[in-house]
C-alpha positions as CSV (number, residue, x, y, z in Angstrom):
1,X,-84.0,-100.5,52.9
2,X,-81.5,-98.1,51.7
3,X,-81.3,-94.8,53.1
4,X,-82.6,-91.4,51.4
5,X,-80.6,-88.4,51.0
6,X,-82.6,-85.2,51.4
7,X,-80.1,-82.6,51.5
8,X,-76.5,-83.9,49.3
9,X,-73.2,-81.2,49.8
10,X,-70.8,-80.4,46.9
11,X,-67.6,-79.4,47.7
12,X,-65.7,-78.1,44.5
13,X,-67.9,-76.5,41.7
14,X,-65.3,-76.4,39.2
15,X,-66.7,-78.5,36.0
16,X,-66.9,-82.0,37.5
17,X,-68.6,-80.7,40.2
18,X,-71.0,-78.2,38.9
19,X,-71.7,-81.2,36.8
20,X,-73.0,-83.2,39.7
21,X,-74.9,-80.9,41.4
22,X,-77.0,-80.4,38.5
23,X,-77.3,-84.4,38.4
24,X,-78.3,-84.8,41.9
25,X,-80.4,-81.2,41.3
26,X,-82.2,-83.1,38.7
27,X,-83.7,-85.8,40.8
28,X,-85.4,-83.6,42.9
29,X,-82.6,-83.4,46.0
30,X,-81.2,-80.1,47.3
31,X,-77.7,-79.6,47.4
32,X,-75.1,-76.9,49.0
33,X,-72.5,-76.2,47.0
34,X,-69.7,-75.0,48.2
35,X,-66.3,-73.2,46.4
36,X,-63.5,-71.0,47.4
37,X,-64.6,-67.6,46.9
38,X,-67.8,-65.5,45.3
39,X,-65.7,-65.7,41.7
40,X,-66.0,-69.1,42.1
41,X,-69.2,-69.4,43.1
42,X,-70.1,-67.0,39.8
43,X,-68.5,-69.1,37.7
44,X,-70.1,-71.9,39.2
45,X,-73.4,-70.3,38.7
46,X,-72.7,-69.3,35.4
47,X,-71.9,-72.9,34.3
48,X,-74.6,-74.4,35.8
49,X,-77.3,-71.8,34.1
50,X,-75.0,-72.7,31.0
51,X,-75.5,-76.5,30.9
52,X,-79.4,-76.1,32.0
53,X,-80.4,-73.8,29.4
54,X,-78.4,-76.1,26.7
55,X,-80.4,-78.9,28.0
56,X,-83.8,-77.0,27.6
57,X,-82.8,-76.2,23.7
58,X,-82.0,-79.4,23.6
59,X,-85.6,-80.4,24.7
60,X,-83.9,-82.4,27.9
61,X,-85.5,-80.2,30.3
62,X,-88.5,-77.8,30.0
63,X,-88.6,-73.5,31.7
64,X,-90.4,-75.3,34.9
65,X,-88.4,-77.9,35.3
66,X,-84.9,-75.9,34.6
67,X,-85.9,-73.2,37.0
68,X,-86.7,-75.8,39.8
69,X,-83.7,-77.4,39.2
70,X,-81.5,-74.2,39.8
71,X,-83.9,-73.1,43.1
72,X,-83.0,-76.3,44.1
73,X,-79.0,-75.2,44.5
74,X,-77.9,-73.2,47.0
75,X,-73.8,-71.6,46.9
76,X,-72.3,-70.9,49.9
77,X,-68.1,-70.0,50.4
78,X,-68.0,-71.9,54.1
79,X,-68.0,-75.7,54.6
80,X,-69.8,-74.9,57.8
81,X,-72.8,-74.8,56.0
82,X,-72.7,-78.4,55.3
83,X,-74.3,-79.1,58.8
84,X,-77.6,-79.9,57.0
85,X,-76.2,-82.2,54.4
86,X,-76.7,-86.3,54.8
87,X,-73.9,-86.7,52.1
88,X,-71.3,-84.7,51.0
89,X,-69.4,-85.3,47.4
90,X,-65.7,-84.2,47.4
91,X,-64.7,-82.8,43.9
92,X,-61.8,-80.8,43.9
93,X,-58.1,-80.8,42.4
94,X,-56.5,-84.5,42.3
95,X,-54.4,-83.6,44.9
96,X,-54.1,-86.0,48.6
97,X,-52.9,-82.9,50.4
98,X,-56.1,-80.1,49.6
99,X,-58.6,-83.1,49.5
100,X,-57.5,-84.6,53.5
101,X,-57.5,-81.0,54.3
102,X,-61.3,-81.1,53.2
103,X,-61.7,-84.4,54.3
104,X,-60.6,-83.0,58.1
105,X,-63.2,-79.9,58.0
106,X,-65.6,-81.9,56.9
107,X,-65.5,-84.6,60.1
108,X,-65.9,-81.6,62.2
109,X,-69.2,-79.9,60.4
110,X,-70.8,-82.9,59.6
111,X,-73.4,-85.3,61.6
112,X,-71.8,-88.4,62.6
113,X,-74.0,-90.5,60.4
114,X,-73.1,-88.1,57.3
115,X,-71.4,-90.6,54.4
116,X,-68.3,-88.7,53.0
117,X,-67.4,-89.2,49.1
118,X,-64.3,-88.3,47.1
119,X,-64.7,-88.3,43.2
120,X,-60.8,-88.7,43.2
121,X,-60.1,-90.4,39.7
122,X,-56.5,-91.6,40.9
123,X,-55.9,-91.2,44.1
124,X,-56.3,-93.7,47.3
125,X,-59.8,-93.2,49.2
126,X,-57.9,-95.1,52.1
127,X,-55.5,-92.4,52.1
128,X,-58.6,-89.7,52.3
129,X,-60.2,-91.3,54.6
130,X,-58.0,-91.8,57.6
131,X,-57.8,-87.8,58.0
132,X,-61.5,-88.2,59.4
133,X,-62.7,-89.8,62.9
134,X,-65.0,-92.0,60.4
135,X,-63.3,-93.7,57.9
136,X,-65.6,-96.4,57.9
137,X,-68.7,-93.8,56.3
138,X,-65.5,-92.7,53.2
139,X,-66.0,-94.1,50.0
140,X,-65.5,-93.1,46.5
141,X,-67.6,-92.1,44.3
142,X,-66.1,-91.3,41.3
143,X,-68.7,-89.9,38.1
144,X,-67.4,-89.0,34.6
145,X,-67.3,-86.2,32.5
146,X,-69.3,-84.5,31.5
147,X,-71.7,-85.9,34.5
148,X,-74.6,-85.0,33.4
149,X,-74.4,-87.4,30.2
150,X,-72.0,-90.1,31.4
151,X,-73.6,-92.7,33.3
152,X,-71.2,-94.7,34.7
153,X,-70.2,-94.3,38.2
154,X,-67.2,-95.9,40.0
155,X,-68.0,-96.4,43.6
156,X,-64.8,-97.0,45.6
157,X,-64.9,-99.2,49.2
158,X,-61.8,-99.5,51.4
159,X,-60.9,-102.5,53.6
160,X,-62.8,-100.4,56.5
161,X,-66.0,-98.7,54.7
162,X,-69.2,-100.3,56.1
163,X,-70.8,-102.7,53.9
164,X,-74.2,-100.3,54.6
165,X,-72.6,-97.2,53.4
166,X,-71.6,-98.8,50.0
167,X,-75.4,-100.2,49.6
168,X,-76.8,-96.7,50.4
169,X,-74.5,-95.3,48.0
170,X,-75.3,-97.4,45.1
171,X,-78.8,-97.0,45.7
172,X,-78.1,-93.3,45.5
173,X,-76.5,-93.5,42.2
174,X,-79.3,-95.5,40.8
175,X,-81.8,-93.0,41.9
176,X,-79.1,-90.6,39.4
177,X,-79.8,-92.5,37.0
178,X,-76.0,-93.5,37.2
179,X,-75.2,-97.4,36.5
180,X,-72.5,-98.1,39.3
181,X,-70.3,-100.8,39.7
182,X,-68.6,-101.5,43.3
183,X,-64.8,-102.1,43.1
184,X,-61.8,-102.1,45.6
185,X,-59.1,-99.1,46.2
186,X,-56.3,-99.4,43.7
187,X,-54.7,-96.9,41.0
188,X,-56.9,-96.1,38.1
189,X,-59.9,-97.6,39.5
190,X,-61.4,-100.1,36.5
191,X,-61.5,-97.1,33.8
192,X,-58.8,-94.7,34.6
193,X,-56.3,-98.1,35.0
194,X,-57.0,-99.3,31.2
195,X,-57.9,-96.5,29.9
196,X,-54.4,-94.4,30.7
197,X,-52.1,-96.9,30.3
198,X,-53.6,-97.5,26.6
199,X,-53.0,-93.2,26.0
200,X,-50.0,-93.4,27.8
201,X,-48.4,-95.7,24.9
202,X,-50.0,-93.7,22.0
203,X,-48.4,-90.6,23.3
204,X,-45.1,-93.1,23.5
205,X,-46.0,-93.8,19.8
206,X,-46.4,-90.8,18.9
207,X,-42.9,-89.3,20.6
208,X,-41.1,-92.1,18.8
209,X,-42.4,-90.7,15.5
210,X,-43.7,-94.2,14.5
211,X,-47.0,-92.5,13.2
212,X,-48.0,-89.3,12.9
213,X,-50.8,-88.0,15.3
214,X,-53.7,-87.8,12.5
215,X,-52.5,-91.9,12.0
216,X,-52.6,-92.6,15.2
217,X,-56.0,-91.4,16.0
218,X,-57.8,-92.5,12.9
219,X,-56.6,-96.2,13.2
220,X,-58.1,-96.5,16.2
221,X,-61.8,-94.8,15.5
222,X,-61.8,-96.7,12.4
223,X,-59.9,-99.7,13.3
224,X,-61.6,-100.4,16.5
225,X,-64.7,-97.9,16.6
226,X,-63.5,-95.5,19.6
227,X,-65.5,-92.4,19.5
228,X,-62.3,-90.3,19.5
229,X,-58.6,-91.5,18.9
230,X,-56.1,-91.1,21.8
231,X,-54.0,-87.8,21.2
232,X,-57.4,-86.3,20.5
233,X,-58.6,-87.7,24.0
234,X,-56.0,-86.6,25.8
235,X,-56.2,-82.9,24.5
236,X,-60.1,-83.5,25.8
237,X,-58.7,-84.8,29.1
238,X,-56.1,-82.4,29.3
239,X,-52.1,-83.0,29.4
240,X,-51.6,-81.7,32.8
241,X,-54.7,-84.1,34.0
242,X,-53.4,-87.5,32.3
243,X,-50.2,-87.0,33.9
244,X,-51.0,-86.7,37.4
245,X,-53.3,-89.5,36.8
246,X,-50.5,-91.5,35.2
247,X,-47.9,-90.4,38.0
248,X,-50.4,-91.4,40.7
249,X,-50.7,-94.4,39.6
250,X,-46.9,-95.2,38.6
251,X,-46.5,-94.3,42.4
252,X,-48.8,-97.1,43.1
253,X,-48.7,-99.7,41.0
254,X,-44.7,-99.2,39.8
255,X,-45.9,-100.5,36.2
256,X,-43.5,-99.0,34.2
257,X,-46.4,-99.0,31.1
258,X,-48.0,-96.2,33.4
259,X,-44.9,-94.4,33.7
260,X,-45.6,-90.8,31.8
261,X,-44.3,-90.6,28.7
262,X,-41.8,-88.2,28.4
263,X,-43.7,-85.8,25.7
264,X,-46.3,-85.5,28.3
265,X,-44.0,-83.5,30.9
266,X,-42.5,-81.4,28.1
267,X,-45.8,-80.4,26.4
268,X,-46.9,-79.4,30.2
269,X,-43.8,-77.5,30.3
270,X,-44.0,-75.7,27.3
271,X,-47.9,-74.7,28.1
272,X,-49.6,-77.3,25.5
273,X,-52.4,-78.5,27.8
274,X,-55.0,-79.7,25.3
275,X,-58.3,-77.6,24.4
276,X,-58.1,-76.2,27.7
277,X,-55.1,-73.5,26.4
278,X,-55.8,-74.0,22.5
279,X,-53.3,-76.4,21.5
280,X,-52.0,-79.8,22.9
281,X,-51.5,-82.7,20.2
282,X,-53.4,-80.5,17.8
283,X,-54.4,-76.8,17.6
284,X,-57.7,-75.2,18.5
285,X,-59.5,-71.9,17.1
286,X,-59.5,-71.2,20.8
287,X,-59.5,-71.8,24.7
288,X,-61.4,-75.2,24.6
289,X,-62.5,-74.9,21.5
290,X,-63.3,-78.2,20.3
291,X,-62.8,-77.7,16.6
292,X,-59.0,-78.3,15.1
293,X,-57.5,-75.9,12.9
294,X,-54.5,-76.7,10.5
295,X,-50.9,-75.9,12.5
296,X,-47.5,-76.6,11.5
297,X,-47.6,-80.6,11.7
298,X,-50.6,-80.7,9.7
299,X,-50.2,-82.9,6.6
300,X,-49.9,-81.5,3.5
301,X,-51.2,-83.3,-0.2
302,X,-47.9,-83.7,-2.1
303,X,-48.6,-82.4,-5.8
304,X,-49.7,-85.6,-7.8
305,X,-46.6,-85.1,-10.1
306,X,-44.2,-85.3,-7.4
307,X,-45.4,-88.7,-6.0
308,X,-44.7,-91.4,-8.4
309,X,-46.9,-94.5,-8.1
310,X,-46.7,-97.8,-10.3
311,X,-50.0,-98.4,-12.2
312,X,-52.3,-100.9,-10.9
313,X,-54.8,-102.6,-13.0
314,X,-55.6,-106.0,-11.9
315,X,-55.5,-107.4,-8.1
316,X,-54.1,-111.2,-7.4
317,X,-55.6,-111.9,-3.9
318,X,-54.0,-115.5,-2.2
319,X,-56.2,-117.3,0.0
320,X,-60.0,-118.2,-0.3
321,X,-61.0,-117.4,3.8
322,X,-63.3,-114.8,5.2
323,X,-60.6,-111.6,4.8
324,X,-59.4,-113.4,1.3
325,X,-63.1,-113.0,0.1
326,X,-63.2,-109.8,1.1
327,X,-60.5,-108.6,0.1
328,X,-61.5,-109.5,-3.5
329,X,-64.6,-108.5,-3.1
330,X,-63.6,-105.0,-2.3
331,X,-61.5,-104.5,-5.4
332,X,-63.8,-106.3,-7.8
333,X,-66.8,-103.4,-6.5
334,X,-64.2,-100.7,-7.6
335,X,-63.3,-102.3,-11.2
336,X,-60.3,-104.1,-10.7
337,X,-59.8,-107.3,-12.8
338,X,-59.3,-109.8,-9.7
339,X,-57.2,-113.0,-9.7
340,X,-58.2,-115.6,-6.4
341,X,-55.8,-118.0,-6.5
342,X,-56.7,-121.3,-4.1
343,X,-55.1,-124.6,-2.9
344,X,-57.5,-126.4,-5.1
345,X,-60.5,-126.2,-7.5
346,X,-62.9,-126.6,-4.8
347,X,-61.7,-124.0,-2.6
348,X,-61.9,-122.2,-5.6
349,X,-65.4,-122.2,-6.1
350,X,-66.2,-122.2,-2.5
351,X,-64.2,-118.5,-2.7
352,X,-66.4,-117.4,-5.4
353,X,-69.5,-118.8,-4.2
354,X,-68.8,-116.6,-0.9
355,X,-67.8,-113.5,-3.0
356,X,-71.7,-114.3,-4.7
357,X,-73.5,-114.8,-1.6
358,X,-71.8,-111.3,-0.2
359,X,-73.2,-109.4,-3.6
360,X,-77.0,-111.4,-3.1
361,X,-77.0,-110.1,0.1
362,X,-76.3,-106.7,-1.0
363,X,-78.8,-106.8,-4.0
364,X,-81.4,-108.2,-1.1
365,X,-80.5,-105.1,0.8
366,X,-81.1,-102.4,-2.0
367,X,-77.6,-101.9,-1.7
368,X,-76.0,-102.9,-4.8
369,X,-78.4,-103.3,-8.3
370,X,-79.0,-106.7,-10.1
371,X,-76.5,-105.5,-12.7
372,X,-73.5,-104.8,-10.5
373,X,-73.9,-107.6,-8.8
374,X,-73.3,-109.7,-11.6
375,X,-70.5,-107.4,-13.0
376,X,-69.0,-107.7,-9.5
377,X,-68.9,-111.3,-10.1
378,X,-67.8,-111.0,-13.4
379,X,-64.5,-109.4,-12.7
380,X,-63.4,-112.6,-10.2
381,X,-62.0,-115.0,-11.3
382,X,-60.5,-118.4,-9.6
383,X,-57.3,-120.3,-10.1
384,X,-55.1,-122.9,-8.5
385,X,-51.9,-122.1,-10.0
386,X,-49.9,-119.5,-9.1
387,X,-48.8,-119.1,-12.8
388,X,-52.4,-117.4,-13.2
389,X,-50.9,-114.4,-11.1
390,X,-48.3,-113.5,-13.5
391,X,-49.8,-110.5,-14.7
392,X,-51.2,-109.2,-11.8
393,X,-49.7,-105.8,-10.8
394,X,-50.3,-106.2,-7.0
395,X,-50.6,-109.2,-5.3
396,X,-52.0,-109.5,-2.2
397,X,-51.3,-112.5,0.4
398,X,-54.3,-113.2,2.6
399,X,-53.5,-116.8,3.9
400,X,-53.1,-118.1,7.7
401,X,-51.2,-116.2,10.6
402,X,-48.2,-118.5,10.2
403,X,-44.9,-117.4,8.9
404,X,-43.5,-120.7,7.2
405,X,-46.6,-120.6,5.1
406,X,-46.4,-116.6,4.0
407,X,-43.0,-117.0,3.2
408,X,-43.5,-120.0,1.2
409,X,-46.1,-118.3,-0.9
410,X,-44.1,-115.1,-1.3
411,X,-41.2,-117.8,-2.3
412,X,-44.0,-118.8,-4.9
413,X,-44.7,-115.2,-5.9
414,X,-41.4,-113.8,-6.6
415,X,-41.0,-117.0,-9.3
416,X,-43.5,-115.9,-11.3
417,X,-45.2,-112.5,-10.8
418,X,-43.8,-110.2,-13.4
419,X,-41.3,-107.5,-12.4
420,X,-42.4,-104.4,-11.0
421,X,-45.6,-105.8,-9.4
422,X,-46.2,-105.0,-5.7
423,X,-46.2,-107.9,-3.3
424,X,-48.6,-107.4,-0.2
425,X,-49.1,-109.1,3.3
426,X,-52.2,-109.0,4.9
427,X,-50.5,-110.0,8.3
428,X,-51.7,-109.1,11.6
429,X,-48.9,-109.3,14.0
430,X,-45.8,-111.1,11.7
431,X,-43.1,-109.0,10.6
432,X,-43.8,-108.1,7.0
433,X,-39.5,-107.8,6.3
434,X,-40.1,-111.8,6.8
435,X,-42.2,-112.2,3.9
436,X,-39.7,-109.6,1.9
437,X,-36.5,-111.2,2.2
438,X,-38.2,-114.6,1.2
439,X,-38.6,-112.4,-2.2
440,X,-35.7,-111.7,-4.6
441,X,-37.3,-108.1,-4.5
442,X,-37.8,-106.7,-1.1
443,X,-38.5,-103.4,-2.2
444,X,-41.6,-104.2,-4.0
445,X,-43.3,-106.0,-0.7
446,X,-45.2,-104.2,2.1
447,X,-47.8,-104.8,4.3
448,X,-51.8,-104.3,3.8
449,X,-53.6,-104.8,6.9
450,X,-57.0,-104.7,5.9
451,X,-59.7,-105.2,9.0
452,X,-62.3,-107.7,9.3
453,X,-64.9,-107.8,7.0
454,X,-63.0,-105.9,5.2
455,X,-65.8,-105.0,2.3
456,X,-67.3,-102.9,5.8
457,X,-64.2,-101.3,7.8
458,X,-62.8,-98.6,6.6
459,X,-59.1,-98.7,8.0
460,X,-56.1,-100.4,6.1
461,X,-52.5,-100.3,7.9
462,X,-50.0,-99.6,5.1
463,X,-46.9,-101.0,6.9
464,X,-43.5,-100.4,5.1
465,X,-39.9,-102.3,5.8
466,X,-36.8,-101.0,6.1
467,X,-36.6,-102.4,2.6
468,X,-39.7,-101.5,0.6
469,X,-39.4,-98.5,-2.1
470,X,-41.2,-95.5,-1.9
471,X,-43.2,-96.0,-4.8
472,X,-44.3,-99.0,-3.6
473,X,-45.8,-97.2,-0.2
474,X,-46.9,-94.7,-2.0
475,X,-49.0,-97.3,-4.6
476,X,-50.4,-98.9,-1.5
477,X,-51.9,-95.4,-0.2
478,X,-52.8,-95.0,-3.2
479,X,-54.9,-97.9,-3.9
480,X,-56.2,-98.1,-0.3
481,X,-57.9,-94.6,-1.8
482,X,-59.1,-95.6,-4.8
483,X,-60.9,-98.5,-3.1
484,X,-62.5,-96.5,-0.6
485,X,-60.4,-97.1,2.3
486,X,-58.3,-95.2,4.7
487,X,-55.3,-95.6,5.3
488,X,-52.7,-95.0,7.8
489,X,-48.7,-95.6,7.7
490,X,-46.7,-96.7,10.1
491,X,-43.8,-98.6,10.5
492,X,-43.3,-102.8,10.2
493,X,-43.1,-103.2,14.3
494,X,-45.2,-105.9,15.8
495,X,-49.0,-104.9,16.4
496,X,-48.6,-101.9,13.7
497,X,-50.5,-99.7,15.2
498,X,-54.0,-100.8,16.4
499,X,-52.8,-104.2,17.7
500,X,-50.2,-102.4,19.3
501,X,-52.4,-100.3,21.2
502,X,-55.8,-102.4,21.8
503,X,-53.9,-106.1,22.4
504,X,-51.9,-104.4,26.0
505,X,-55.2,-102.9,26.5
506,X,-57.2,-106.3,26.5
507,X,-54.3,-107.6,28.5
508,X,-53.9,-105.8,31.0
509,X,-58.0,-105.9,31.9
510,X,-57.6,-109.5,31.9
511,X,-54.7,-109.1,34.8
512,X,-57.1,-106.7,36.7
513,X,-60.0,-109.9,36.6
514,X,-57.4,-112.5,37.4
515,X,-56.6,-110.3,40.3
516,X,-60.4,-110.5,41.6
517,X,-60.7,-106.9,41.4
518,X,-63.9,-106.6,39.7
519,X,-65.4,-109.5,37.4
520,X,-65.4,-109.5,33.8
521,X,-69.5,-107.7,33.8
522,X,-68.4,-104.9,35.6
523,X,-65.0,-104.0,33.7
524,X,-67.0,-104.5,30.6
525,X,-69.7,-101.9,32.0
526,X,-67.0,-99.7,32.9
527,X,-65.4,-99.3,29.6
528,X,-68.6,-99.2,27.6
529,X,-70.5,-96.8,29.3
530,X,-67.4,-95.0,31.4
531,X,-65.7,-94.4,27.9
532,X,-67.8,-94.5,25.1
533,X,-66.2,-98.0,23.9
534,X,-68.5,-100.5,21.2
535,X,-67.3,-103.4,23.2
536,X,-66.2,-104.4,26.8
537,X,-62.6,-106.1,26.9
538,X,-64.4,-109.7,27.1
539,X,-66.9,-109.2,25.1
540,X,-64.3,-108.2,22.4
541,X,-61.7,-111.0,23.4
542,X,-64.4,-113.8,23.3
543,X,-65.0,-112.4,19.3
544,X,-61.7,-111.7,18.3
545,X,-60.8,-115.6,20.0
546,X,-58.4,-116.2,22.8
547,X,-55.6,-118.2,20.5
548,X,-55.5,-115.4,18.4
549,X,-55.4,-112.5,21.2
550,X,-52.8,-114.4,23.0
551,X,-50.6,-115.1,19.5
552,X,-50.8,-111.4,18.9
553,X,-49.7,-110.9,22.8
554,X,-47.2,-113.6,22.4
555,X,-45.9,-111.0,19.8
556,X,-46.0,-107.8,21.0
557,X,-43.6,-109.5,24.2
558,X,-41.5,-110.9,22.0
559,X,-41.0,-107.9,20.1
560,X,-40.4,-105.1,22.7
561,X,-39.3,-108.0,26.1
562,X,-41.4,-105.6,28.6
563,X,-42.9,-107.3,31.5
564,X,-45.9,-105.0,30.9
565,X,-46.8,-107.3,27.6
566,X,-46.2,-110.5,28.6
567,X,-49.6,-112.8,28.3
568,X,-51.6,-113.1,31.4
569,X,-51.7,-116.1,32.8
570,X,-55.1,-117.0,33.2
571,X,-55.8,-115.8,28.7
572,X,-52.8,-119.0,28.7
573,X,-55.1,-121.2,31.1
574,X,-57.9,-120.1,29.2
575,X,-56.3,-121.3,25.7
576,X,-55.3,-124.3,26.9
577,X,-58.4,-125.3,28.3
578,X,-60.0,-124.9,25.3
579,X,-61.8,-122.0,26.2
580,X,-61.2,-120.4,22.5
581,X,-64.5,-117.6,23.0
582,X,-67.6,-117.3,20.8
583,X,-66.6,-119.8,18.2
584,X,-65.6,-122.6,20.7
585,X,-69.3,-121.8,22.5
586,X,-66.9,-120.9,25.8
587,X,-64.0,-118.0,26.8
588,X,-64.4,-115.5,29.4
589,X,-68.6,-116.2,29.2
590,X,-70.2,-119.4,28.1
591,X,-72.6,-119.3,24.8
592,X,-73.9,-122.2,25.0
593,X,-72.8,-123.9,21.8
């Protein structure tokens, strides 16, 4: 039976802890918090009596219950007065030197029997732990912010904690309300080691000037569905906080992918922390201040007359699969005349029949009258030739991942599309200059990236050579516009930008299960409800497929020859065995297909 905690200690009461004193306040337990000096302790009190009343407006908490709650906290300046307590939370600065100091104090206040728990994010709770008499009761117990609302809970065992004191403890963050998940003592923990090597290279993507921060950000909440996009998370986080996170676990792991980038250190340097002091990545209308306010990087609309744009009319869309179909379908909704061009007649229709089923399924949904449904269907039309494309002012490809065969249809393009017409690539992961120089016109080719189903996401990845005009890019954006879509620019370097970003990020959680340091339920739990994401790393692997996550892995190695990106072994194995994900019925889980 798992022990009760009557009386729980809070040492730190800055916003993380004042934060868990209210959760553990909540459930009925008394706590002692304890901070430096009586400001602290006011400012502690203050946030607490903050965050309450909020949650009473918010109809969270009722006048009776709120009121309890705060009776329920006592402040105090000495750790002394932690004799009482059956456990004690750590939840000061991340820094090994103040919290073994702490650590130390505590072992010689507290009963024997007392558990002891850091809420380090980074640090090692081995290393905390041997400062005390009692390493054995030391674990981690690490919540995130804001605590209240987040209900994930890392909870951190060393080779010596007592397999009772990590039972006791997740019992005790069930009774939170927290949903815990029991893992070893490494860098990063589960969340903190995906999620901060994934910032780490956006602020490396961002220093590089390979897209701007607004870019950046939106590719990823619209290409992927993040809550917030990484530049915007780290000025959340704060600069100075990612970077002693990152450091600490450079320190430990020597991955050179959690190495700070360099922008980090010199936006520390020059005072640009985040929302904390006002401006970070972006600028704030204040000390964190949430809301962003225009500042010298800010884009500015171009006057229409000074970007020239080549007129586009009619849409020629190659390929009759699921982003094919799509594709058309999005431009025939928006009144482009649309050309499918298929292998053969029967592809053909079996395009077109898709396109219908798509607009019956709309009309069935109230989403789309009768009438423009049929009109929809009425401006697609399907060919086999490619001679059918000739008048088509922008062409899109949308046929298999494989080079040989986009080059051989933008071979087949630049014979007979009419001058002046833009050439697109839909690809993923290949280099879009390929496609281009298998064109007599380079400068009219660049890369669409539309996301799958591309009639519902939002995001297109406008992705221009070293070759392609300006007027061309500037078509694309504008297009990607009229249609409804957003898009971003960026360079043509493998992974563009959301590949680039989510495909190390899926990677490197399949190293940490192929270590055995947590199994695939529990990383998945851990980024879901530890950071806000739509989909655990497996769950999205087994949908996106494991040939195609390890192609586009294969790509980004090949492409930038760190060790960092280089294919875990066991998504090979996987692949091999014919472990494909969702549509093979088995990847990481089995479906039973």
């Amino acid at each position: 039976m798992a022990r009760e905690f009557g009386c729980v200690g809070v040492v730190g009461l800055g916003t993380m802890g004042a934060g868990i004193a209210e959760v553990v306040a909540r459930t009925g337990i008394r706590v002692i918090g304890v901070e430096l000096d009586r400001d602290c302790v006011a400012r502690a009190r203050e946030h607490l009596e903050h965050s309450t009343e909020r949650a009473r407006s918010g109809g969270k908490l009722d006048e009776a219950a709120r009121a309890a709650l705060l009776d329920r906290i006592t402040y105090t300046t000495s750790l002394a007065d932690l004799a009482d307590a059956d456990l004690v939370v750590e939840a000061i600065p991340e820094s090994l030197e103040l919290k073994a100091r702490v650590f130390t104090e505590l072992e010689e206040v507290c009963r024997p029997d007392v558990i002891l728990c850091s809420n380090t994010s980074s640090l090692s709770v081995t290393e905390i732990g041997v400062h005390t008499g009692r390493p054995g009761k030391v674990v981690g117990l690490h919540f995130f912010n804001p605590a209240p609302v987040l209900r994930l809970v890392e909870i951190v065992r060393t080779v010596v904690t007592e397999p009772d004191v990590i039972a006791d403890v997740e019992a005790f963050a069930r009774k939170l309300g927290k949903e815990p998940v029991v893992i070893g003592d490494r860098a990063g923990f589960i969340a903190n080691a995906l999620l901060f090597g994934y910032l780490n290279h956006a602020a490396s993507m961002y220093e590089s000037h390979y897209a701007t921060r607004e870019d950046l950000d939106a590719a990823m909440r619209l290409g992927c569905g993040y809550p917030m996009g990484p530049l915007a998370l780290l000025d959340l986080i704060g600069l100075d906080t990612a970077y002693e996170i990152l450091e600490t676990m450079y320190r430990q792991s020597r991955n050179r992918l959690h190495a700070p980038a360099p922008i980090l250190r010199q936006m520390i340097t020059a005072g640009l922390l985040g929302r904390k002091s006002g401006r970070g990545f972006y600028s704030y209308d204040g000390l964190d201040s949430p809301t962003v306010v225009p500042d010298a990087l800010t884009p500015v609309p171009a006057p229409a007359a000074a970007v020239s744009t080549r007129d586009v009319t009619r849409v020629g869309v190659v390929g009759t699969g699921t982003m094919a179909t799509g594709i058309a379908e999005v431009f025939a909704r928006n009144g482009f005349d649309v050309v499918l061009r298929a292998r053969s007649g029967e592809r053909a229709d079996a395009a077109l029949a898709a396109v219908r089923k798509s607009m019956d399924r709309q009309v069935s949904k109230g989403r789309l009258s009768e009438e423009d449904g049929v009109a929809v269907l009425g401006r697609v039309r399907g060919v086999v030739e490619f001679d059918e494309l000739a008048d088509c002012d922008l062409v899109i490809e949308a046929v298999a991942e494989e080079l040989g065969v986009k080059r051989a249809v933008f071979g087949a393009l630049d014979e007979v599309v009419k001058p002046g017409a833009v050439l697109a690539t839909t690809t993923s992961s290949l280099p879009v200059i390929e496609c281009a120089v298998a064109t007599s016109r380079p400068a009219d080719v660049v890369g669409l990236h539309f996301f799958n189903p591309a009639p519902v996401m939002k995001l297109v990845e406008v992705v221009s050579t070293i070759s392609s005009a300006d007027d061309v890019v500037a078509t694309a954006r504008a297009v990607c516009q009229r249609v409804g879509k957003h898009p971003v620019h960026c360079a043509d370097r493998a992974g563009f930008i959301v590949n680039a970003l989510l495909f190390p990020y899926l990677n490197d959680a399949v190293k940490m299960l192929e270590a055995h340091y947590a199994d695939a339920d529990d990383i998945d739990t851990a980024m879901k409800v530890g950071c806000g994401l739509p989909m655990g790393p497996f769950e999205l692997l087994d949908v996106v497929g494991l040939d195609v996550s390890l192609a586009i892995e294969r790509a980004l190695y090949y492409e930038f020859r760190d060790a960092g990106f280089a294919p875990a072994p066991l998504l090979e194995h996987l692949v091999t065995a014919g472990r494909l994900g969702r549509k093979a019925g088995k990847g990481f889980r089995d479906y039973g297909v």
